[in-house]
C-alpha positions in Angstrom: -11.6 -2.0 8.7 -10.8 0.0 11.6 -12.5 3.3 12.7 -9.7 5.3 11.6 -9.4 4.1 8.3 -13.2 4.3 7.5 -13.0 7.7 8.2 -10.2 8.9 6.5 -11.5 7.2 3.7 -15.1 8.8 4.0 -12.8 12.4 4.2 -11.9 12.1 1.1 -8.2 11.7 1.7 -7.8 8.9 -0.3 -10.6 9.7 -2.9 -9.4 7.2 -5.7 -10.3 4.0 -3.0 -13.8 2.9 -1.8 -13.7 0.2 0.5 -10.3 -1.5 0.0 -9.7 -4.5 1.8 -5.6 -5.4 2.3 -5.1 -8.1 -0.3 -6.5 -5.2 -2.7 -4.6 -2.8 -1.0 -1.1 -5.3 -1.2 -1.8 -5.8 -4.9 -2.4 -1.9 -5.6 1.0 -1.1 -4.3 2.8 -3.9 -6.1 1.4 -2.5 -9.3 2.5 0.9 -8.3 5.7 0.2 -7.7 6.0 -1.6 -11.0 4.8 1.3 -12.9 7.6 3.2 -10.5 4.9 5.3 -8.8 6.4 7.3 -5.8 2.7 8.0 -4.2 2.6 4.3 -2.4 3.8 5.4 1.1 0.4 6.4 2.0 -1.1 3.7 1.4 1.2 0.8 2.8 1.9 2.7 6.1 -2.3 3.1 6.1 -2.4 -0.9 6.1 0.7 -1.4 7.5 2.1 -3.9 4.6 5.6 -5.7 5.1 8.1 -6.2 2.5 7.1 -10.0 3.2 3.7 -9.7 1.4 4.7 -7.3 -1.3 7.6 -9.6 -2.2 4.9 -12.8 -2.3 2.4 -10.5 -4.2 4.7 -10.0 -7.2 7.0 -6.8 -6.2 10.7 -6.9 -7.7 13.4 -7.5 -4.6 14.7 -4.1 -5.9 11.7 -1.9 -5.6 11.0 -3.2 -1.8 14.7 -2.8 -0.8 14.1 0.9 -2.1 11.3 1.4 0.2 13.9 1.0 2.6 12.9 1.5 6.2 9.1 2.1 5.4 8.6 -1.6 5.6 8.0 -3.5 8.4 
């Protein structure tokens, strides 16, 4: 994990996450999005995720495609 994201983490910005590593983070935000939570931006532009590995983790075609340009 990057300096950045250790201390953002250690800010408190993200208080509901410890240490997360992306796999974690990947499956996080596919269950998110299945429980149609709008508060995943943060956290998949913080790691970065692709609509690739959401898509392989479980996520519906529909809820990526509505992600729209977030997604790398």
């Amino acid at each position: 994990m990057g300096k950045a994201k250790k201390r953002s983490l250690h800010l408190g910005i993200h208080d509901r996450f410890g240490n997360l590593s992306r796999a974690e983070a990947v499956q996080l935000v596919v269950d998110m999005l299945k429980k149609n939570e709008k508060d995943v931006y943060g956290l998949i532009t913080l790691f970065g995720l692709t609509a690739e590995e959401l898509l392989e983790a479980g996520a519906s075609y529909e809820a990526v495609k509505g992600l729209g340009g977030l997604l790398g």
